[in-house]
C-alpha positions, 0 to 999 in steps of 0.5 A: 889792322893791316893783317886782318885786312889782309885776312879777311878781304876776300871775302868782304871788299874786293877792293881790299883784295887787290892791296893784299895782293899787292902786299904779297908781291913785294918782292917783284920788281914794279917794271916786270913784264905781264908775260913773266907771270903764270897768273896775276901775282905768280911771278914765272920761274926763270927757266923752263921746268925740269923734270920732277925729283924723286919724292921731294916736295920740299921747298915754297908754293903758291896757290891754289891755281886753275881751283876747281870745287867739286858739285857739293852732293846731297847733304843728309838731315843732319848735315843740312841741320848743321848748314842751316845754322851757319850764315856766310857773308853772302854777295861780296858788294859794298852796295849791298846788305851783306847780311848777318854773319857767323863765320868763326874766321870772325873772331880768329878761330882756326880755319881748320882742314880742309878749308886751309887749302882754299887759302881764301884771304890773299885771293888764292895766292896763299904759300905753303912750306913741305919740309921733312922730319923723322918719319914725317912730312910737315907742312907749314902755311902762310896762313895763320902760320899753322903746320900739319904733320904727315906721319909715315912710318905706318901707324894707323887713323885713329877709328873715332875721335871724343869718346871713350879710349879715343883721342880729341879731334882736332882742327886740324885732324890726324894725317898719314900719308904714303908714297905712290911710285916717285912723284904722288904723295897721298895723304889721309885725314880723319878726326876732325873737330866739327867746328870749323866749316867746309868752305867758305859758304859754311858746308859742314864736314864731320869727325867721322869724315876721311879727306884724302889729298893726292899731291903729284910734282909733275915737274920741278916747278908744279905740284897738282892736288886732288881733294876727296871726301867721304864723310857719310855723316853729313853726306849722302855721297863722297865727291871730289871737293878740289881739283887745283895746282900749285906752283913753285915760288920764286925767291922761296919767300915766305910771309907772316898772315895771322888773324889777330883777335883785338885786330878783329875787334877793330875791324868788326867796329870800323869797317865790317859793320858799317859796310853792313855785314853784322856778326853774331859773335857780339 
């Protein structure tokens, strides 16, 4: 049960959210002071930041931090077809009727791109790994201990996903990525399977959709991320979905968070539903 606590707290007890926090920062001495922490549960690196290394972003981060989402535009017929099908978990109060729900994180489905990003269930202090391969960047996450592979060795998106002669979309989608000068490394996504949502609200997001990541290390210990999208299918406009940073973990420690489905059967039965929040996976 503890693991699915962990997962899910955010977005259900805010009182859960402070022990997952808690959980994640087990390696921080109890005594340390306030100061040394660049937010609450991001323990400061010891020295001031050098400069940034040339194409390297390998090594642990945390975040998002300072999260900024993007105004959502105007979504097409379509779009808003597919947004009105889905119910969130709506105001997060143990007071109130929070509602039936049809979150697919319920029953430990992918929580698919981007929605990964926003490392909803440990209060955005999620971690991340850049590590490199053969032609390739790989990025693992804490969360659900899934990992994207971000080819560079100049092949193309696919141009559609589920039709004939088209590879499957995935929930993850297909990315490629390039270098821009020593310290921006683009990343482009496309073929993403329909299922999982955007955010946590529920917004869709197509498998014609292209979703660009623009990570910059402006120094040895912070990495900024901007997130577009354009997915002309659901909506009328592309945006900028996500401005956020990340930040460079101390002791590069990195945890095991995983959705296990028996777990969230048992969190469903004792704690979700007598909290009030009804699901529609029974």
């Amino acid at each position: 049960m503890k693991t699915l606590l962990r997962l899910l707290s955010v977005a259900l007890l805010v009182s859960l959210t402070t022990l997952a926090a808690r959980a994640q920062d087990l390696h921080a001495a109890e005594d340390v002071d306030p100061s040394d922490y660049i937010r609450e549960g991001i323990l400061r690196m010891p020295n001031p930041p050098g400069p940034a290394p040339v194409r390297d972003f390998s090594g642990v981060w945390v975040g998002p931090n300072n999260r900024e989402l993007g105004p959502v535009p105007p979504m097409t017929a379509a779009g808003q077809v597919v947004f009105e099908g889905r119910h969130s978990y709506g105001a997060v109060s143990r007071n109130a009727d929070l509602g039936v729900s049809n979150d697919p994180f319920i029953v430990c489905d992918p929580l698919g791109f981007p929605r990964n990003l926003l490392a909803h269930a440990v209060s955005s202090r999620g971690r991340f790994i850049f590590a490199d391969a053969p032609d390739r960047i790989l990025i693992a996450y804490e969360q659900q201990r899934i990992w994207r592979e971000i080819w560079l060795d100049g092949r193309g998106l696919p141009e559609a996903v589920d039709v004939r002669g088209a590879p499957e979309s995935r929930y993850y989608g297909y990315s490629v990525g390039r270098w821009e000068g020593d310290h921006t490394l683009v990343i482009e996504t496309t073929g993403l399977d329909e299922r999982p949502w955007l955010d946590e609200v529920g917004h869709p997001r197509s498998s014609e959709a292209r979703i660009v990541e623009r990570y910059t290390r402006t120094d040895e210990h912070n990495i900024e991320l901007t997130v577009t999208i354009d997915d002309p299918k659901f909506y009328m406009e592309p945006w900028t979905w996500m401005r956020a940073n990340f930040y460079w973990v101390l002791g590069q420690e990195f945890a095991e968070t995983i959705c296990i489905p028996s777990e969230g059967i048992q969190y469903r039965d004792a704690l979700a539903q007598p909290s009030g929040i009804r699901t529609e996976f029974e």
